[in-house]
SERO-4910 file (N, C-alpha, C, O; in steps of 0.05 Angstrom, whole numbers):
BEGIN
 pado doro    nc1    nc2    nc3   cac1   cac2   cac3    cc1    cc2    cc3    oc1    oc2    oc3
  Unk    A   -442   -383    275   -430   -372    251   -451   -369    229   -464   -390    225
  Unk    A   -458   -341    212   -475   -339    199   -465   -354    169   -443   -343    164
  Unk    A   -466   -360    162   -457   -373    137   -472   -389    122   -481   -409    133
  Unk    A   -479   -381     89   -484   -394     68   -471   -415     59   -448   -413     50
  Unk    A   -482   -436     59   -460   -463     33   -469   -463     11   -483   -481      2
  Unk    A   -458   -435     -5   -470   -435    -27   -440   -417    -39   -436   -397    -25
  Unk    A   -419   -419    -59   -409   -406    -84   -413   -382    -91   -435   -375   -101
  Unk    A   -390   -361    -86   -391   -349   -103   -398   -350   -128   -397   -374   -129
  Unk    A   -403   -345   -146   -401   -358   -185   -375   -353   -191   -364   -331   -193
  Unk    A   -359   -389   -197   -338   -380   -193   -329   -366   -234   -305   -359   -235
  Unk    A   -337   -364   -249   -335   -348   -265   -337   -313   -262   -331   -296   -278
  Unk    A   -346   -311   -239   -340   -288   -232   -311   -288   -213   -302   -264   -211
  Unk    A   -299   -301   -203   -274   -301   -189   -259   -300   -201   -237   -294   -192
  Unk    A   -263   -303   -226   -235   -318   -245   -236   -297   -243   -256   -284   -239
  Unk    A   -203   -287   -248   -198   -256   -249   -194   -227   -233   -184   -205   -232
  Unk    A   -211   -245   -224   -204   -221   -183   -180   -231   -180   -170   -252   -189
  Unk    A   -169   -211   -163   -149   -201   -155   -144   -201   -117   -162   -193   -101
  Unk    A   -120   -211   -110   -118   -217    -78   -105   -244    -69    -99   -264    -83
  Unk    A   -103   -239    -46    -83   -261    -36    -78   -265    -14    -94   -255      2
  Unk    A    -58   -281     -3    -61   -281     31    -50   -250     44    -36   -234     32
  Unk    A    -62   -248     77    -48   -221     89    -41   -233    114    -50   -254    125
  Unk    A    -20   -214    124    -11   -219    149    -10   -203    167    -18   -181    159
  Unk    A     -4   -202    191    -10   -175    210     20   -183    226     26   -204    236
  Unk    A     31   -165    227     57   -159    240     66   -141    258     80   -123    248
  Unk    A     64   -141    272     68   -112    288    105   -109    299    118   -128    307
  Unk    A    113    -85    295    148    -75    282    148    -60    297    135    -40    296
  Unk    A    170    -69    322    179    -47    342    203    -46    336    215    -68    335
  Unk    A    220    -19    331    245    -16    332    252     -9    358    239      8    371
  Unk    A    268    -18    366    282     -1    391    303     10    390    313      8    367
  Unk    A    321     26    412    329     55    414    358     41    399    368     58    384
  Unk    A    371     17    400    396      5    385    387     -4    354    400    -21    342
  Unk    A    367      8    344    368      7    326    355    -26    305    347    -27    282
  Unk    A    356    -52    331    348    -68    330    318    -76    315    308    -55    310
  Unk    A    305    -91    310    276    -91    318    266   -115    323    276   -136    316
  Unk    A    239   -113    341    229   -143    347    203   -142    328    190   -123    318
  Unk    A    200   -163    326    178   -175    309    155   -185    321    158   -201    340
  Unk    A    128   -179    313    106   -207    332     91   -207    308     90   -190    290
  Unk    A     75   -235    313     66   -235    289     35   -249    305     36   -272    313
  Unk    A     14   -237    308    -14   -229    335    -25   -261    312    -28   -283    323
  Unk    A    -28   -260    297    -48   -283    277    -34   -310    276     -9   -306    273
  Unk    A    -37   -326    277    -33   -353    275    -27   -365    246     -9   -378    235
  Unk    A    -45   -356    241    -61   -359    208    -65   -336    186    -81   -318    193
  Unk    A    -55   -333    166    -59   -316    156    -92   -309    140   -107   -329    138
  Unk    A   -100   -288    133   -120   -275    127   -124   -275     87   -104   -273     73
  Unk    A   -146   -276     78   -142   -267     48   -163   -255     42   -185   -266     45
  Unk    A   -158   -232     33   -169   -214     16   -177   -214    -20   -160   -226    -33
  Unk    A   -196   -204    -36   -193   -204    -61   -218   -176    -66   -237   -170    -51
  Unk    A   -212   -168    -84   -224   -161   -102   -242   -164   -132   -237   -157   -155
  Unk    A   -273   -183   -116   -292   -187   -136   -289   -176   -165   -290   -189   -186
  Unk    A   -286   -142   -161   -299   -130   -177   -287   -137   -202   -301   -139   -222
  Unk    A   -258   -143   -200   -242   -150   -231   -240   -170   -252   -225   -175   -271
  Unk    A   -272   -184   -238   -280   -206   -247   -306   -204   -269   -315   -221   -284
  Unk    A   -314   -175   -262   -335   -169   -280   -329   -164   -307   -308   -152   -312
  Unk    A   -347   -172   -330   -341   -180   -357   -365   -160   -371   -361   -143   -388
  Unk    A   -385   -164   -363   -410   -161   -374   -428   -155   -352   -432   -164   -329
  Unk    A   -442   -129   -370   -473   -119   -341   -483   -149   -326   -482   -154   -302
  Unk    A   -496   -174   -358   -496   -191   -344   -483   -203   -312   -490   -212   -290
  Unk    A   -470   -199   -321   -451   -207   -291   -458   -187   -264   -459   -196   -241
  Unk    A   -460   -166   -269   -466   -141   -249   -483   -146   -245   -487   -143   -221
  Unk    A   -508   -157   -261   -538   -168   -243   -537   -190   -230   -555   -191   -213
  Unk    A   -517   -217   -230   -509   -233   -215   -499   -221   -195   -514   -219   -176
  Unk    A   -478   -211   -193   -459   -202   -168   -477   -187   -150   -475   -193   -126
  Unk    A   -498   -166   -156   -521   -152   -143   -540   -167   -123   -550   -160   -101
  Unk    A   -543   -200   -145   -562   -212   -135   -557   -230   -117   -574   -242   -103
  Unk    A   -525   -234   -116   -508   -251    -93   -505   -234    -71   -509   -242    -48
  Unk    A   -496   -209    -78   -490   -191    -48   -519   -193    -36   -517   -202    -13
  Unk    A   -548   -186    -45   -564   -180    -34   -572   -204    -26   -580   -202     -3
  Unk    A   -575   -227    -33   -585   -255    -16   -567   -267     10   -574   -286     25
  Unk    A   -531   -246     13   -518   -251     34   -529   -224     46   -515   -219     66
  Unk    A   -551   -204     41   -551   -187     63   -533   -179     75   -530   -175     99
  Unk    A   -504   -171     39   -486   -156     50   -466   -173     65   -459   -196     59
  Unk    A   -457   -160     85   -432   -170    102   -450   -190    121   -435   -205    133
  Unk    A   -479   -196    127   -479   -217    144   -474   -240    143   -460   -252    160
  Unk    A   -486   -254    117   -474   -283    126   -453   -289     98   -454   -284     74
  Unk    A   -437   -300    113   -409   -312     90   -414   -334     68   -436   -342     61
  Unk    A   -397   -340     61   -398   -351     33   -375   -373     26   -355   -377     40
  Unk    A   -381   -387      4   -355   -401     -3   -343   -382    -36   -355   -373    -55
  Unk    A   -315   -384    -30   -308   -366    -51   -274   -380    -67   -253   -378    -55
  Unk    A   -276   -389    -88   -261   -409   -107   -232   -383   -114   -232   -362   -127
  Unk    A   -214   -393   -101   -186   -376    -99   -171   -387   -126   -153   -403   -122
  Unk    A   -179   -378   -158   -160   -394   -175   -136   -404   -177   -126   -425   -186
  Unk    A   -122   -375   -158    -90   -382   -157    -88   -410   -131    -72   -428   -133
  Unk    A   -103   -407   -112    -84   -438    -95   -123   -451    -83   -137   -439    -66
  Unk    A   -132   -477   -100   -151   -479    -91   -151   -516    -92   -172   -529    -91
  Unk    A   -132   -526    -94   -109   -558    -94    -98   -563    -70    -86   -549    -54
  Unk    A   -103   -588    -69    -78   -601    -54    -57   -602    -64    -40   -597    -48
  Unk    A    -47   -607    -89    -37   -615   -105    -25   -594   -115    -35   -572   -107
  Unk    A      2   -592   -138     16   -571   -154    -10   -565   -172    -27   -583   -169
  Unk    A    -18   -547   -188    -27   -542   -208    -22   -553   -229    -42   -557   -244
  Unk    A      3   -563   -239      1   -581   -268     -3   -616   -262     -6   -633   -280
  Unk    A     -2   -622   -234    -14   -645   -226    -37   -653   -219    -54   -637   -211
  Unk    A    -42   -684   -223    -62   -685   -209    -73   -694   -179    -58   -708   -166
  Unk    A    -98   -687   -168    -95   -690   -149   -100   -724   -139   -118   -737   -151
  Unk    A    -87   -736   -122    -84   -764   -114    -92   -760    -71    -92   -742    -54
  Unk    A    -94   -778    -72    -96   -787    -36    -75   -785    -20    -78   -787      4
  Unk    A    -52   -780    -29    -29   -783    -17    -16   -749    -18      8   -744    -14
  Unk    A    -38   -727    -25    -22   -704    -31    -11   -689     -6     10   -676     -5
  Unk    A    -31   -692     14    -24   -677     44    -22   -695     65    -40   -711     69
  Unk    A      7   -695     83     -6   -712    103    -22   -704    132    -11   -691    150
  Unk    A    -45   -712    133    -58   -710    156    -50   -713    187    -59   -698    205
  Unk    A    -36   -728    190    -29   -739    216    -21   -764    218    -19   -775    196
  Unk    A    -16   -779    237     -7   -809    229    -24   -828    257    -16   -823    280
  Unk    A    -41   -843    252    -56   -862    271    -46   -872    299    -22   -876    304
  Unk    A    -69   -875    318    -56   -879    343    -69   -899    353    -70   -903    377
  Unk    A    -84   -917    328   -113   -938    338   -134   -924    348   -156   -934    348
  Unk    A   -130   -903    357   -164   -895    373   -167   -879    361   -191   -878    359
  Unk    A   -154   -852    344   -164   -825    339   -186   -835    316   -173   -853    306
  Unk    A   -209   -833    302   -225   -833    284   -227   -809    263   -233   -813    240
  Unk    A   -224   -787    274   -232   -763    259   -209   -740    258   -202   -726    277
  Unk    A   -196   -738    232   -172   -712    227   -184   -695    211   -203   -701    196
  Unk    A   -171   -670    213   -183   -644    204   -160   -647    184   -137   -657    186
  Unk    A   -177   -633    159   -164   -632    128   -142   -603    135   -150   -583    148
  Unk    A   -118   -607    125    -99   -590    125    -76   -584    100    -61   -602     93
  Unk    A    -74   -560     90    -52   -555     68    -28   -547     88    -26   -532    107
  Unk    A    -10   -565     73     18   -547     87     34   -535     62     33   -546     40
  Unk    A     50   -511     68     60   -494     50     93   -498     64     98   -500     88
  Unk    A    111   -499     43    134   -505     50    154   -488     33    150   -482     10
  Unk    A    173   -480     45    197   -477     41    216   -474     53    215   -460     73
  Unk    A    246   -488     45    263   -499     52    250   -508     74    227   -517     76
  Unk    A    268   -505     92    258   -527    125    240   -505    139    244   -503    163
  Unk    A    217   -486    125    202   -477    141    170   -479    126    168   -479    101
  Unk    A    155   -480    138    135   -494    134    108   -478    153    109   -469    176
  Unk    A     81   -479    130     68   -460    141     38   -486    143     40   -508    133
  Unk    A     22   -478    153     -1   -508    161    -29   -490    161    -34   -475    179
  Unk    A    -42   -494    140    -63   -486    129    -94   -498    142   -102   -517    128
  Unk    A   -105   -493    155   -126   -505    162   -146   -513    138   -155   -490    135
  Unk    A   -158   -525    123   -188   -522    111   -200   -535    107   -198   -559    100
  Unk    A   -222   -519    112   -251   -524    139   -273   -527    110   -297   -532    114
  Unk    A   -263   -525     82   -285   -525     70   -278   -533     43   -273   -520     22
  Unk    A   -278   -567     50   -269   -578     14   -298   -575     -4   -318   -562      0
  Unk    A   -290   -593    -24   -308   -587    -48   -310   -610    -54   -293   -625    -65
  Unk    A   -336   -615    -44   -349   -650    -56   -344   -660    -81   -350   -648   -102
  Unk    A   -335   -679    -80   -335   -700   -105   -299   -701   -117   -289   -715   -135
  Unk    A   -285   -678    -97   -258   -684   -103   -235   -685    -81   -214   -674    -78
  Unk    A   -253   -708    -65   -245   -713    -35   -228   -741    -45   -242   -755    -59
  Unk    A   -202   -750    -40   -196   -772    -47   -176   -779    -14   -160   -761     -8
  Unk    A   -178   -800      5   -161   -809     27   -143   -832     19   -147   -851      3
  Unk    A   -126   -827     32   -109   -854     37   -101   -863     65   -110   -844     78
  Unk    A    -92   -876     79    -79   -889     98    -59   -906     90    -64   -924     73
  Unk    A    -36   -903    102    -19   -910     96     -7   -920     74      9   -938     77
  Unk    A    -12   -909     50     -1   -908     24    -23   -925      8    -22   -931    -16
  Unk    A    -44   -933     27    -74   -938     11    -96   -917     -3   -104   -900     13
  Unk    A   -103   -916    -21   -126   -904    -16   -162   -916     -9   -166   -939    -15
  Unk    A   -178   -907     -1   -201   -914      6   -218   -896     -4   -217   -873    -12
  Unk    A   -239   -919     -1   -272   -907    -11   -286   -893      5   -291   -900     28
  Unk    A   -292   -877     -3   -307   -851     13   -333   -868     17   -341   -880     -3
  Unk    A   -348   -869     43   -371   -877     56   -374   -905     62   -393   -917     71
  Unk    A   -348   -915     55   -347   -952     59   -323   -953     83   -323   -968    102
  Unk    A   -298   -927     74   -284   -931     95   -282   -900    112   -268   -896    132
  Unk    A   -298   -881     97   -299   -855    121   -317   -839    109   -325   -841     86
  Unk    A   -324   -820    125   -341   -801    113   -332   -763    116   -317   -758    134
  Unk    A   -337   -750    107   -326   -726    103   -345   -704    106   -365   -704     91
  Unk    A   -340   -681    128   -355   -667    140   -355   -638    117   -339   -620    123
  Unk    A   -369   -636     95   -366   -612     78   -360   -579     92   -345   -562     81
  Unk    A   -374   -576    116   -381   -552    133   -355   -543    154   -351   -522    167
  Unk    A   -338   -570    151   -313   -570    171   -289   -575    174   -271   -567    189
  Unk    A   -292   -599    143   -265   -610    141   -250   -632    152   -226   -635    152
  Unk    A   -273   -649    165   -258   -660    180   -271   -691    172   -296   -694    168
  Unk    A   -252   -712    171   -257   -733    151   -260   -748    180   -246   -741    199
  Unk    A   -278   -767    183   -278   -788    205   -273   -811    197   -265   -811    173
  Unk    A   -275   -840    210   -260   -863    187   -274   -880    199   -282   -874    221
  Unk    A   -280   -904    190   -295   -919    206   -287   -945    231   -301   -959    245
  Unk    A   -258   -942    227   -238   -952    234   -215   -932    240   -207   -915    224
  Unk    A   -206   -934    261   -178   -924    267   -160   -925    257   -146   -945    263
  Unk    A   -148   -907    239   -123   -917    230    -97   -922    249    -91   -906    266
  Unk    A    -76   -951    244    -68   -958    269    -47   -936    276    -41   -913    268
  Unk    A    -34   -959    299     -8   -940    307     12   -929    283     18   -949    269
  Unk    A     20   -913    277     41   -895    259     37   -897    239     56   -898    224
  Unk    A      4   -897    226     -3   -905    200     -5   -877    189    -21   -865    203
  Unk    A      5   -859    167      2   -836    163    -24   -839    138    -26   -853    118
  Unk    A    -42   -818    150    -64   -802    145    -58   -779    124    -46   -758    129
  Unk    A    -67   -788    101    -70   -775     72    -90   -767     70   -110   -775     81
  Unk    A    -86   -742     46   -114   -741     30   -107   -715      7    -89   -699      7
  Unk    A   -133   -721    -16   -125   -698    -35   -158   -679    -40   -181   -685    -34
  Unk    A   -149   -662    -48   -179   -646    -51   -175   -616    -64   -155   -602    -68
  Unk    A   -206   -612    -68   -205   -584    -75   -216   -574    -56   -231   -585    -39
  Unk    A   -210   -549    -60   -222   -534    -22   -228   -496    -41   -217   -487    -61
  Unk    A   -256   -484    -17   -262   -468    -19   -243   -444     -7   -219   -447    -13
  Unk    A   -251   -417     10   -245   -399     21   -280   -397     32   -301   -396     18
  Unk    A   -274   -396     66   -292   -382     83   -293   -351     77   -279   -336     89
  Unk    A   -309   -342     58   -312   -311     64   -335   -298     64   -356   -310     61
  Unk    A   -332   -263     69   -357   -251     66   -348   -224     46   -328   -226     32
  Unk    A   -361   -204     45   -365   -186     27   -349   -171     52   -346   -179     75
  Unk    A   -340   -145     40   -323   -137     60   -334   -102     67   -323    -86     82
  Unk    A   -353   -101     53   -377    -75     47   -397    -83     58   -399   -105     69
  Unk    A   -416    -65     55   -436    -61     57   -465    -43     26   -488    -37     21
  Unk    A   -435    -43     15   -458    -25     -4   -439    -32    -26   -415    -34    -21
  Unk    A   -451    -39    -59   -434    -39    -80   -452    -24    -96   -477    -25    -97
  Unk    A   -432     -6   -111   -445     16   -120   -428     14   -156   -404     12   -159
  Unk    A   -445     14   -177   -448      9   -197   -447     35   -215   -452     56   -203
  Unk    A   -441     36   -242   -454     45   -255   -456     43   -290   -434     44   -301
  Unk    A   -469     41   -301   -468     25   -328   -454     49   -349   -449     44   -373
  Unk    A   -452     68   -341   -432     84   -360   -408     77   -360   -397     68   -380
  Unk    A   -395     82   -331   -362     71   -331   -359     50   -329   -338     39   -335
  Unk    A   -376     38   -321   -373      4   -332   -375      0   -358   -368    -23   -360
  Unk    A   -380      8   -383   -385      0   -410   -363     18   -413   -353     12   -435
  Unk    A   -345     44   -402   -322     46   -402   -298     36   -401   -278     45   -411
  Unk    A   -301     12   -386   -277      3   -378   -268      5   -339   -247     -3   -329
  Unk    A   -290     18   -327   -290     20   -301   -305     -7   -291   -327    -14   -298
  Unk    A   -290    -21   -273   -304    -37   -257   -305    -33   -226   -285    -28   -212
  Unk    A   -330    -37   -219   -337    -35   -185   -319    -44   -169   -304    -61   -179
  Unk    A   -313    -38   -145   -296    -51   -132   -308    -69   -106   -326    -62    -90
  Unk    A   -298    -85   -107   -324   -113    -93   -301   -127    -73   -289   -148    -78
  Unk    A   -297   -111    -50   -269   -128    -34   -288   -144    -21   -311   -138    -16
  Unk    A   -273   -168    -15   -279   -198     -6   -254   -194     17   -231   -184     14
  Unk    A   -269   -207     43   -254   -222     61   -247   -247     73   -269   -254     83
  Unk    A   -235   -260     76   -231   -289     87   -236   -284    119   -226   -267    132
  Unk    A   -259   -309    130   -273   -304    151   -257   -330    169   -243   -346    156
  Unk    A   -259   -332    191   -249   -352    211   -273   -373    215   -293   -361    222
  Unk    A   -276   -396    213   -299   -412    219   -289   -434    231   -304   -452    239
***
């Protein structure tokens, strides 16, 4: 996987535009019925950079980020304002916000996961790319010290422990987490007239699988 661990600027995010996508594919048949499939597991997200531009300043940033990812080759981490918590947004985040899984004495290592809920249906978020320094675990309604009692894989998401947590001990944790993406172009094309108009570039971003 070609990929940078390096930020968008997230002052340039603030303000883009986008969200999760899904792929559905809709057969009606001849009674009028229809079936549903839904091919992705996981949903996809999309945004639009460009609505984040304020100032030319910024257009020489954004120029100088597309061109050091060489474009659509290698991906990026990219700061989603609207859902980038474990936690509600007017809370804060604690160890106990997601549960991970629950201990079996031997497993050592769980992958960081958001789940999205409503009523009794429930959606399970993989992510593969928290944000250092706002990693907090618990076990079993404990919390623990990061590198005394586990350590946390930035590139993957996946917390190992140095100890097993035991049989039916449920596996916590809180954090802030990125978006795996890339540029979704190849070419961003500028121009400082309609930009000092009120025109901004359009800079679509994609959410990548890693």
């Amino acid at each position: 996987m070609q990929f940078h661990e390096v930020r968008f600027p997230a002052t340039l995010s603030f303000g883009s535009v986008g969200g999760p996508e899904r792929r559905t594919d809709v057969v009606t048949i001849s009674n009028g019925y229809e079936e549903r499939n839904a091919p992705w597991a996981h949903s996809r997200r999309r945004y639009d950079a460009g609505m984040g531009m304020r100032s030319l300043d910024d257009i020489e940033t954004l120029i100088a980020f597309f061109e050091a990812r060489f474009g659509q080759l290698f991906a990026f981490r990219w700061k989603d304002w609207s859902d980038y918590r474990s936690s509600k947004p007017s809370q804060d985040i604690t160890a106990f916000d997601q549960t991970l899984g629950a201990g079996d004495g031997v497993q050592t290592t769980f992958s960081m996961i958001k789940t999205y809920q409503s009523g009794t249906y429930e959606y399970v978020r993989p992510i593969s790319k928290p944000v250092s320094e706002t990693i907090q675990v618990g076990v079993a309604g404990v919390a623990l010290q990061e590198t005394v009692d586990y350590t946390v894989d930035l590139t993957s998401g996946e917390i190992t422990f140095v100890q097993a947590p035991g049989v039916g001990e449920p596996v916590t944790a809180g954090f802030e987490f990125d978006v795996p993406v890339r540029f979704d172009t190849d070419r961003i094309q500028t121009s400082i007239a309609s930009f000092k108009a009120g025109e901004v570039p359009n800079v679509p971003i994609v959410e990548v699988r890693v």
